[in-house]
C-alpha positions in Angstrom: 118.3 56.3 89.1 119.8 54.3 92.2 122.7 53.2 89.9 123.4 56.4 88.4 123.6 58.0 91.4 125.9 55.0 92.7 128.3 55.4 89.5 128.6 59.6 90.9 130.0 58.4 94.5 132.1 55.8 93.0 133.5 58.0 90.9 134.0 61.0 93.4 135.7 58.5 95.8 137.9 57.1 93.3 139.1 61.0 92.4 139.4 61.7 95.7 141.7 58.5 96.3 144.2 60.3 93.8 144.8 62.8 95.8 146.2 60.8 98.2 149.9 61.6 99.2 149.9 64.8 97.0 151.0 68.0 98.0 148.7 71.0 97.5 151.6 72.2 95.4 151.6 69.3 93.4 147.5 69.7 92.8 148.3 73.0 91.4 151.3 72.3 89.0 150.4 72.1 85.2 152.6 69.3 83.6 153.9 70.3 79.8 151.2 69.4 77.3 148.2 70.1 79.6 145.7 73.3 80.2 144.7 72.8 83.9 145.4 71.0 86.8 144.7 68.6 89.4 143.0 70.9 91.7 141.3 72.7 88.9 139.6 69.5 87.5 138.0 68.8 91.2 137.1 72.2 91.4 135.3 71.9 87.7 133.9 68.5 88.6 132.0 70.1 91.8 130.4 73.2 89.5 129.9 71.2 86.5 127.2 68.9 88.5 125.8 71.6 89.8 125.0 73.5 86.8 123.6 70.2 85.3 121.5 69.0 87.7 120.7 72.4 89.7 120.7 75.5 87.4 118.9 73.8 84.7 116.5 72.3 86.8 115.8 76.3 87.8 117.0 75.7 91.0 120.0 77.6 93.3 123.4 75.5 92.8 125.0 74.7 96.4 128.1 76.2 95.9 129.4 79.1 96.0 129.2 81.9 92.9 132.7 82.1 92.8 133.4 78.8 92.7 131.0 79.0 89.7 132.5 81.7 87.8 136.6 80.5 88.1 135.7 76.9 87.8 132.8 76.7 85.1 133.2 75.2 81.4 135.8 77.2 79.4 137.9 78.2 82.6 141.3 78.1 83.3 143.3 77.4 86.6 144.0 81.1 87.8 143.7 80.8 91.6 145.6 78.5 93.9 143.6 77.5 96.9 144.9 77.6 100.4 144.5 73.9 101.8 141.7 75.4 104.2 139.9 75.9 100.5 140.8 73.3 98.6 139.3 71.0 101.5 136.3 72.7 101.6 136.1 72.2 97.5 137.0 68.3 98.9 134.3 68.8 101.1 131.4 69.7 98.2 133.1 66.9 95.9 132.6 64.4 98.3 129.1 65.5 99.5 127.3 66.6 97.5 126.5 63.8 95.2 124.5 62.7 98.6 122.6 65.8 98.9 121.6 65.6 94.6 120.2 61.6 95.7 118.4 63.1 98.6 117.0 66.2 96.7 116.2 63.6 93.9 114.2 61.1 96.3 112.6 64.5 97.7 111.3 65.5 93.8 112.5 68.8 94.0 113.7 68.7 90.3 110.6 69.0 88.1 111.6 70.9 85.7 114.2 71.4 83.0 116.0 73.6 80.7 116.9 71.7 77.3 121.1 72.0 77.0 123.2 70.9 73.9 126.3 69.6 75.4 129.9 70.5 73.9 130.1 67.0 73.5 127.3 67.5 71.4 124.7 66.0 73.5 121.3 67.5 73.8 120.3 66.9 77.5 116.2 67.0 77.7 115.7 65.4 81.7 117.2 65.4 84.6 117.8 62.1 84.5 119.7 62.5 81.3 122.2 65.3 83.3 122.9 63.1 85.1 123.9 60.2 82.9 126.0 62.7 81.2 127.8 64.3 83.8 128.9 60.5 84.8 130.5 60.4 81.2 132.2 64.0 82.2 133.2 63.0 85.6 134.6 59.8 83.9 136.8 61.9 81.5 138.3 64.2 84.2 138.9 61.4 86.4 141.0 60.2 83.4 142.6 63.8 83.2 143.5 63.5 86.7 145.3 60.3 86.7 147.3 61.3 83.9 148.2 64.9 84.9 149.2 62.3 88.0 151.8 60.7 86.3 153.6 64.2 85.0 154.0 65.4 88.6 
């Protein structure tokens, strides 16, 4: 799982590296053609690996509810986050990946709640969450580079 768990921070830091000389403005605009936005898909990204991994392993997810309920699969960007939020959202999208290694290595996740994916996926393990949220991380990062070049 070392490399799996290697592919999530590579792909968080790359995301993160996008954001680079943005404005939170421009993290909130949603270019012609698209349904959400830059800030949105980090937002997603953070409560999408938490459901996977966490809720249907039984276990508490380590963000907030809220951020659950306006950010979860079939949402839409309705909120624009202050900077103070949006880098605590940064914050969880950055971490957290390292927490999920260390919970792994500590076997907290032993059991699992069988999920068809929309992709339509059936994920049986946590081990296959969290190949599939790579795949899903590796589609919003594409999102995000292309909402990139609207704004």
């Amino acid at each position: 799982m070392k490399i799996e768990f290697d592919v999530l921070k590579k792909s968080r830091l790359l995301a993160i590296k996008e954001l680079d000389g943005l404005t939170l403005d421009q993290m909130h605009t949603i270019p012609t053609g698209f349904k959400n936005n830059i800030a949105w898909n980090i937002a997603h990204l953070v409560v999408t690996q938490q459901l996977l991994h966490y809720k249907l392993s039984g276990l508490d997810c380590l963000c907030p509810d809220d951020l659950i309920r306006m950010y979860k699969k079939g949402t839409a960007p309705t909120k624009t986050f202050t900077e103070e939020e949006f880098d605590e959202v940064k914050e969880l999208f950055v971490g957290l990946p390292n927490t999920l290694e260390e919970d792994f290595q500590a076997g907290i996740f032993q059991n699992f709640i069988e999920y068809p994916t929309s992709a339509g996926y059936v994920l049986n393990s946590f081990e296959s969450a969290v190949v599939f949220n790579n795949f899903h991380e590796g589609i919003h990062y594409g999102i995000i580079r292309s909402i990139k070049k609207f704004i």
